[in-house]
C-alpha positions as CSV (number, residue, x, y, z in Angstrom):
1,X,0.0,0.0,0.0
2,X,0.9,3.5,-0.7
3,X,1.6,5.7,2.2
4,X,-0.8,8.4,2.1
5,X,0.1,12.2,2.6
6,X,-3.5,13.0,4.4
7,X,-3.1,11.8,8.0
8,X,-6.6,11.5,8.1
9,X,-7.0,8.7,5.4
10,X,-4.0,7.5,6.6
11,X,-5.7,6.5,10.4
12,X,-9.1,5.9,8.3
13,X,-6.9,3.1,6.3
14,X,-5.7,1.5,9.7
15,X,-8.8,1.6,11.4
16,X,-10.6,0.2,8.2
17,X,-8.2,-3.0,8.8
18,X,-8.5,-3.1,12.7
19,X,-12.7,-3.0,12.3
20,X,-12.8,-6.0,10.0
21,X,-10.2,-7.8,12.1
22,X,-11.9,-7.0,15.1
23,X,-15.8,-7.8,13.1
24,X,-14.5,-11.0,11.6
25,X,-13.3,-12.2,15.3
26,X,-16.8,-11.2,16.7
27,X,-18.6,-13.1,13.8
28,X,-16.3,-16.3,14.1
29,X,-16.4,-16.7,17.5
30,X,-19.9,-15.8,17.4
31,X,-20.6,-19.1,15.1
32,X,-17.8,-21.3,16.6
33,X,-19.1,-21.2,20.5
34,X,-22.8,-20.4,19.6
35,X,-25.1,-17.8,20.2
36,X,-25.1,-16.9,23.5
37,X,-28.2,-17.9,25.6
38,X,-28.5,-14.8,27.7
39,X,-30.4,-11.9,25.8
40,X,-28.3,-9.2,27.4
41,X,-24.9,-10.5,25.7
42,X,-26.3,-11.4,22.4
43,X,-27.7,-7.6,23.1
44,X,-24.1,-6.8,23.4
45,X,-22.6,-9.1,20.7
46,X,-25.1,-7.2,17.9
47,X,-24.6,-4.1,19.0
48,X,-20.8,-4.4,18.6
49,X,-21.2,-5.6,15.2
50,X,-23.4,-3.2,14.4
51,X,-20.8,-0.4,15.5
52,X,-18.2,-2.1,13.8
53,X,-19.8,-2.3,10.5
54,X,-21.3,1.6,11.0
55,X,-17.3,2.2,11.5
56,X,-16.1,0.2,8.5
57,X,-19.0,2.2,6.3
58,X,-17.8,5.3,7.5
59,X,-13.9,4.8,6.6
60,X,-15.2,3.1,3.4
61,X,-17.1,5.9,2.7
62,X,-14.3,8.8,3.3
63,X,-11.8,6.4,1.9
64,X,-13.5,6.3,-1.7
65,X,-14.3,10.0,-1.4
66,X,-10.1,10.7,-1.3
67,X,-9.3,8.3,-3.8
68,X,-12.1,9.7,-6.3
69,X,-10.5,12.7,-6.1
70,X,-6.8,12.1,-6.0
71,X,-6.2,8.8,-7.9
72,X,-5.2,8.8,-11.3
73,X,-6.8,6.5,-13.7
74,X,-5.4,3.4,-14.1
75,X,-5.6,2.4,-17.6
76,X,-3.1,3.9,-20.6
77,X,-5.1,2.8,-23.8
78,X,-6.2,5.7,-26.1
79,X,-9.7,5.0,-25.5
80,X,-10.4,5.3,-21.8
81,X,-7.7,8.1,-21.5
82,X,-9.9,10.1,-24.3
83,X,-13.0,9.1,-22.6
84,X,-12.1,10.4,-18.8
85,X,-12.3,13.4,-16.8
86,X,-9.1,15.7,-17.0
87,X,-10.3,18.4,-14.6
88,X,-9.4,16.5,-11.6
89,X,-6.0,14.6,-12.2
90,X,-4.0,16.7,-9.8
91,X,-4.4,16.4,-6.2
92,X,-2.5,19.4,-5.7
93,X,-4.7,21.5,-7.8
94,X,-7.6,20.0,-6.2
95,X,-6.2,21.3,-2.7
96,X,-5.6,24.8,-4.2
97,X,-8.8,24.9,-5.5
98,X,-10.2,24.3,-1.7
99,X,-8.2,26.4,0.3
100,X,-7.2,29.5,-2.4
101,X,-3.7,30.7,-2.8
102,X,-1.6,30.9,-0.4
103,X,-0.7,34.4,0.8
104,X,2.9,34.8,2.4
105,X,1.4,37.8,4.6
106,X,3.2,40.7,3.4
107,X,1.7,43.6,3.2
């Protein structure tokens, strides 16, 4: 994987993996030993999969967000290069575009 120059993605990419680690657990162990006869920790069980999986959505969702606007396509061939959106290839422009030029505060 790429190392990412956002911070934000960057901690959205690691908790992406430690929610589906930590989901997959839950739902294995969940199957392996059983439901759990009391209704107060299956309560619990399904409410921590349900937070786990609002979690994974949510870094899914910002995740795809960054990468729609920063990734370059990914094929070369005349066709689908002709066919795309040029406007938004640079990352760099995109960030100007957001926050303006930068003024160096002299007068």
């Amino acid at each position: 994987m790429v190392a990412d120059s956002d911070s934000n993605i960057a901690w959205h990419r690691v908790q992406l993996k430690k929610n589906r680690a930590e989901l997959k657990a839950l739902e294995t162990a969940r199957f392996t030993m059983g439901e759990i006869a009391t209704a107060k920790r299956n309560g619990q069980t399904q409410k921590a999969i349900a937070e786990l999986k609002r979690k994974i959505a949510q870094s899914e969702r910002v995740i795809a967000d960054h990468d729609k606007r920063t990734r370059r396509p990914l094929t070369t061939d005349l066709q689908s290069l002709s066919s795309g959106s040029w406007s938004n290839w640079d990352a760099y422009t995109n960030q100007q575009r957001k926050t303006g030029p930068r003024s160096t505060g002299r007068g």
